[in-house]
C-alpha positions in Angstrom: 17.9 13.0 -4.1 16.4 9.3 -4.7 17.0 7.0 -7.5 13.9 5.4 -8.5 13.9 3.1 -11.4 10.5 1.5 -13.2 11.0 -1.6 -14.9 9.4 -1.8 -18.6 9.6 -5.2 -20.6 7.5 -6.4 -23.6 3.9 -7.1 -22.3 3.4 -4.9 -19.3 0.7 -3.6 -18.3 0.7 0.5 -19.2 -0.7 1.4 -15.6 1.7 -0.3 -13.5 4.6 1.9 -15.3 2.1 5.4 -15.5 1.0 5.5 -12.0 4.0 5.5 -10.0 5.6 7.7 -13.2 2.7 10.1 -12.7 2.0 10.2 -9.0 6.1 10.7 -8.5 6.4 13.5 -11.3 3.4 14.8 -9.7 5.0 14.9 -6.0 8.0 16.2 -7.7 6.1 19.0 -9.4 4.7 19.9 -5.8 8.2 20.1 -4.4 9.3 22.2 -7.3 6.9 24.5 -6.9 7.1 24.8 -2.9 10.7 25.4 -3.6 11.6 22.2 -1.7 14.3 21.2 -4.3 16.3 19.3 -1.8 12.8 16.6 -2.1 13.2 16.6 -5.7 14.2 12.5 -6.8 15.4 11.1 -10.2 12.7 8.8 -11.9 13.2 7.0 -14.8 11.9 3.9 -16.8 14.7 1.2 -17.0 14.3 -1.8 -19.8 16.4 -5.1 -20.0 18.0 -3.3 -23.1 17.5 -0.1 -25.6 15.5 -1.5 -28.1 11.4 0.2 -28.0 9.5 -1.9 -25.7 5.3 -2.4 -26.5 3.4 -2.6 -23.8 0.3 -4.0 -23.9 -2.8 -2.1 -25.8 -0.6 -1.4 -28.3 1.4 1.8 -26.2 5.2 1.9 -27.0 8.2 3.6 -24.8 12.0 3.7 -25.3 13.4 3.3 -21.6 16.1 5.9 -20.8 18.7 3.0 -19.6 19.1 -0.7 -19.2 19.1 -2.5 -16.1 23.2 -3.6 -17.2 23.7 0.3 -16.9 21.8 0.8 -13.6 24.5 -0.4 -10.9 22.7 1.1 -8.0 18.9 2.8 -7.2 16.5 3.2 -4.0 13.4 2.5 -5.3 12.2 -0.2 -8.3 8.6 -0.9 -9.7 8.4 -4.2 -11.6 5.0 -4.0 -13.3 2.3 -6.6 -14.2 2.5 -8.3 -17.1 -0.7 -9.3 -19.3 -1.0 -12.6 -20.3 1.2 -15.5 -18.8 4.1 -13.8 -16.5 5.7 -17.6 -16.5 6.7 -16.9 -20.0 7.7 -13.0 -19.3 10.2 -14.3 -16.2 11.7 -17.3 -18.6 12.4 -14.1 -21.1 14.3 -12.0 -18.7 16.5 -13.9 -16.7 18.9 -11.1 -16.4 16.4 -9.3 -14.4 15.9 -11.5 -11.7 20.0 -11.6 -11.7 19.4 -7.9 -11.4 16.4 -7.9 -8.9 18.9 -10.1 -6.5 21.7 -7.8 -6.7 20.2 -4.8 -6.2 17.8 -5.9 -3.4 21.1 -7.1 -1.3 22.9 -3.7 -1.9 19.4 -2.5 -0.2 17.1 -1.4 -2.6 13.5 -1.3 -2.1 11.2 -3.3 -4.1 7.0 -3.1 -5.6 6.2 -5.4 -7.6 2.8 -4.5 -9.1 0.4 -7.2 -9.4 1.9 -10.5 -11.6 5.4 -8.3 -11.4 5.6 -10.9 -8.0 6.0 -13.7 -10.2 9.6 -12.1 -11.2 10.4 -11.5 -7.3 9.4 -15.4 -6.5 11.6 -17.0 -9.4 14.2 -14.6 -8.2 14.1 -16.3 -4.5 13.6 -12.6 -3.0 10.0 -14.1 -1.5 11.0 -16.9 -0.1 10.1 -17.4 3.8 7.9 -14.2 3.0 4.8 -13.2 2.5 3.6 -11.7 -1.0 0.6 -11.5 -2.9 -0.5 -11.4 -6.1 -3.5 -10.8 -9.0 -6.6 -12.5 -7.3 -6.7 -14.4 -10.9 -2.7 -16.3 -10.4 -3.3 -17.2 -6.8 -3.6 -21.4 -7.4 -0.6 -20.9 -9.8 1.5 -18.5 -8.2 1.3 -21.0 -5.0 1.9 -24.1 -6.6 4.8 -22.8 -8.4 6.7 -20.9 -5.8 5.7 -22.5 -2.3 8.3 -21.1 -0.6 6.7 -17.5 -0.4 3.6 -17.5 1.7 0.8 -16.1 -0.3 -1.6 -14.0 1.0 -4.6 -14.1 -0.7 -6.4 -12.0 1.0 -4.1 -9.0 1.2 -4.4 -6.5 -1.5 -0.6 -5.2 -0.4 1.9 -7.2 1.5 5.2 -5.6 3.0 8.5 -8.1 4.0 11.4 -5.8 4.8 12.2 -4.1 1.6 9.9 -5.7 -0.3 6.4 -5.0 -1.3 3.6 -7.0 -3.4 0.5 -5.6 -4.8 -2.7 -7.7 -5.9 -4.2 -4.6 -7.8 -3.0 -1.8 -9.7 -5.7 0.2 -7.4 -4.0 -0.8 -4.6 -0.4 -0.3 -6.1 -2.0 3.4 -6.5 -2.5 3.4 -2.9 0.5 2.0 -1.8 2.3 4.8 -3.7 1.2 7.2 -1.0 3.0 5.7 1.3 6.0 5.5 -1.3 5.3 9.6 -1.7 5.1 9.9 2.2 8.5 8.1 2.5 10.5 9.6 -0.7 8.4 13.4 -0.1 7.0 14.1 3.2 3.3 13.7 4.2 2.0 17.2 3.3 3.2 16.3 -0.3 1.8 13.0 0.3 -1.7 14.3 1.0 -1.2 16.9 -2.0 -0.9 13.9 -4.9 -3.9 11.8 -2.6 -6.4 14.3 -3.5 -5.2 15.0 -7.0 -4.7 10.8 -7.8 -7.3 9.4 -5.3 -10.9 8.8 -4.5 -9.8 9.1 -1.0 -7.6 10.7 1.6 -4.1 9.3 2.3 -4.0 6.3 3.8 -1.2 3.8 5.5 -1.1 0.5 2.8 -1.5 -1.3 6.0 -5.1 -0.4 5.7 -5.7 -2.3 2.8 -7.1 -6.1 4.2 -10.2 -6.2 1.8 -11.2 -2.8 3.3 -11.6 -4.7 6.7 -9.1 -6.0 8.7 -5.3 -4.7 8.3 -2.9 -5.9 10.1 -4.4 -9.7 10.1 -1.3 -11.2 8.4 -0.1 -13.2 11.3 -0.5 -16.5 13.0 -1.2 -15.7 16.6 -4.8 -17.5 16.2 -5.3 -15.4 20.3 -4.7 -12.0 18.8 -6.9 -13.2 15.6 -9.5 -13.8 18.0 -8.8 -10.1 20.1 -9.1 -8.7 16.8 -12.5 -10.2 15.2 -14.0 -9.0 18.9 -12.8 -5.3 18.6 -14.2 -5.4 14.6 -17.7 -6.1 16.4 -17.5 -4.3 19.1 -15.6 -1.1 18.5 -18.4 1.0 19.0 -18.7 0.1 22.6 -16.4 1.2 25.8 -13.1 -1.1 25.9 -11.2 -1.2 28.4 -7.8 -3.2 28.0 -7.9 -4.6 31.3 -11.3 -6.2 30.6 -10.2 -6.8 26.9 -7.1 -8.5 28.3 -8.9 -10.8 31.5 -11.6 -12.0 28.9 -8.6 -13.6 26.5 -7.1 -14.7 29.4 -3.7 -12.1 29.4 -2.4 -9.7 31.4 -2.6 -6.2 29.6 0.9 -6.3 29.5 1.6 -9.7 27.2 -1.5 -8.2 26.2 0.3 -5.4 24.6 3.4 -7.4 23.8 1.7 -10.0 21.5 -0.2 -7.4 19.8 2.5 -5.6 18.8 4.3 -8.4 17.6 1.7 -10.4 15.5 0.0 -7.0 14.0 3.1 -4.2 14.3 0.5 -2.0 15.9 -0.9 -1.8 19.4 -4.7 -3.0 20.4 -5.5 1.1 21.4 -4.0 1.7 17.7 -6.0 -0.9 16.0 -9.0 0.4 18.2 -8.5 3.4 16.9 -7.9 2.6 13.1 -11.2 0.5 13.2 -13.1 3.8 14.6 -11.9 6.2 12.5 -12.3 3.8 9.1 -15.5 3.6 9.7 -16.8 7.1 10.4 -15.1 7.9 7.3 -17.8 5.7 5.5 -20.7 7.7 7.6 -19.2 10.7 6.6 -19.0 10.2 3.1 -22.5 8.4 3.1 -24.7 9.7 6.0 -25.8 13.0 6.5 -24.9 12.3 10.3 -23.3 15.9 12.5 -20.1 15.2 13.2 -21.0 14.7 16.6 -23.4 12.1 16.0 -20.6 10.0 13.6 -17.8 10.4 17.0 -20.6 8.2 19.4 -21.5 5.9 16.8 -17.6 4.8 16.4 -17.5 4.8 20.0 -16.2 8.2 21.3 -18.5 10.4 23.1 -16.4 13.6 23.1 -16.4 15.0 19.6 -13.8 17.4 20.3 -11.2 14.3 21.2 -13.0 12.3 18.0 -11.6 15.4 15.9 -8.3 15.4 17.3 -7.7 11.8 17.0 -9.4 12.0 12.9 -7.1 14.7 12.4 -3.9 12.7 13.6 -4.5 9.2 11.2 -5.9 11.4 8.5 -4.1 14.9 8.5 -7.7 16.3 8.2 -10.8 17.6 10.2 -14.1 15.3 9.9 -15.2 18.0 8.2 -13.1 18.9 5.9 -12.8 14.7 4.6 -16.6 15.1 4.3 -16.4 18.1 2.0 -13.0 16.6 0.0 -14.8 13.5 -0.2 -18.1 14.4 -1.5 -16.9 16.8 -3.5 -15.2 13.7 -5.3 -18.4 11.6 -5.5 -19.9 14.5 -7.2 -17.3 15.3 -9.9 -17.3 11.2 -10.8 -20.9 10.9 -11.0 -21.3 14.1 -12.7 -18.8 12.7 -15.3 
């Protein structure tokens, strides 16, 4: 069993505190109910003290502890706060003491959208990259220039530390969170219950373009941009890696290091992202969506759609659209 420990202070925002709350009682629900008990985890909302904390709309919750009583936990959600966060992290200095301590005895750490504002004053971003709300960008840099902004990441990792810009893309993130504190079949349970789409890595979240561009290897940058126009075509590394000027092997090697992921990976991810969009918005057959992406055996474009997203083409379509048509019919 897993400690996980959601941060509550005057001014949050209600969804950064209800959608991990929800989407991990949901996942533990699942694992009750699949007898897993052994995947069962301990989740509970931790405030600076016991007094009733209002959130903002007007929603008030009594946390079950204080941070001064939590001495150790795997897994902490700092939430967005609405309004000016400056003035929320000059309130709780005892929580970025806090944040420090437990973040060196190893805990892992999401801060959910301005919630990075109390990881930055804490010095846990520093050297690191982080993002924010789209709206705190200009501040958040010129105020803590130590931690190198991303501003076009929706989700950042550094170690054991994780920004969101969003809370729709804290939501996603949690799937990975579910995958890691669960397993993946759980995982995919709470995607289609919480989700307009399938489970998907957090690494996937670059504007719905590009993700693992988060680097500064301005060759790779340059591999990359080609393969996002030219995916649908036959590559072959050795060509890929002459044109660039590489042999496949450093190739390879720089790949890895500058995107955590290998050019036939990122190849892959590309493909497969977008014949989900044709199959949630063409009526293409499934063998006409595999050679638009670039493969021209539908049987291997299954297997490999069924690897990154633990689902046939077919089945996303039908999951998928059956989504669309519930929210439109609502």
């Amino acid at each position: 069993m897993q400690h996980v420990s959601i941060i509550a202070i005057d001014k949050s925002l209600g969804s950064a505190i209800t959608i991990p709350l929800e989407m991990l009682s949901a996942a533990n629900d699942v694992a009750r109910a699949r007898k897993q008990t052994d995947k069962i985890n301990q989740i509970e909302i931790i405030g600076t003290g016991n007094e009733l904390i209002q959130l903002t709309g007007g929603l008030a919750i009594r946390a079950a502890r204080s941070i001064h009583q939590v001495r150790a936990t795997d897994l902490i959600f700092v939430p967005g706060i609405w309004g000016n966060p400056r003035a929320a992290v000059r309130r709780h200095p005892e929580l970025l003491t806090w944040l420090q301590q437990l973040s060196a005895a190893g805990a892992t750490i999401c801060s959910i959208t301005t919630g990075s504002y109390f990881l930055a004053a804490a010095g846990l971003l520093d050297g690191k990259s982080a993002t924010t709300h789209w709206r705190n960008f200009d501040d958040f840099q010129r105020r803590y220039p130590r931690a190198k902004l991303q501003r076009k990441r929706f989700i950042t990792a550094a170690d054991n530390l994780f920004c969101t810009g969003s809370v729709n893309a804290a939501r996603d993130l949690m799937l990975h969170f579910v995958g890691q504190l669960y397993d993946e079949s759980i995982a995919n349970e709470i995607a289609r219950q919480f989700t307009h789409e399938l489970k998907r890595s957090y690494e996937s979240l670059l504007l719905e373009q590009d993700p693992h561009s988060t680097h500064n290897d301005e060759t790779i940058i340059k591999v990359q941009e080609w393969l996002q126009g030219n995916f649908q075509n036959l590559v072959q590394l050795k060509t890929l890696s002459e044109q660039f000027g590489m042999s496949v092997r450093s190739l390879n090697r720089r790949f890895k290091q500058a995107s955590n992921t290998t050019p036939l990976q990122y190849l892959q991810e590309l493909r497969i992202n977008h014949a989900k969009e044709l199959l949630k918005h063409s009526n293409l057959g499934i063998g006409e969506v595999a050679d638009r992406v670039g493969y021209h055996d539908a049987s291997h474009f299954c297997e490999i759609f069924k690897k990154l997203t633990a689902v046939t083409p077919k089945e996303y379509r039908r999951l998928v659209r059956n989504k669309l048509f519930l929210a439109e019919s609502s």
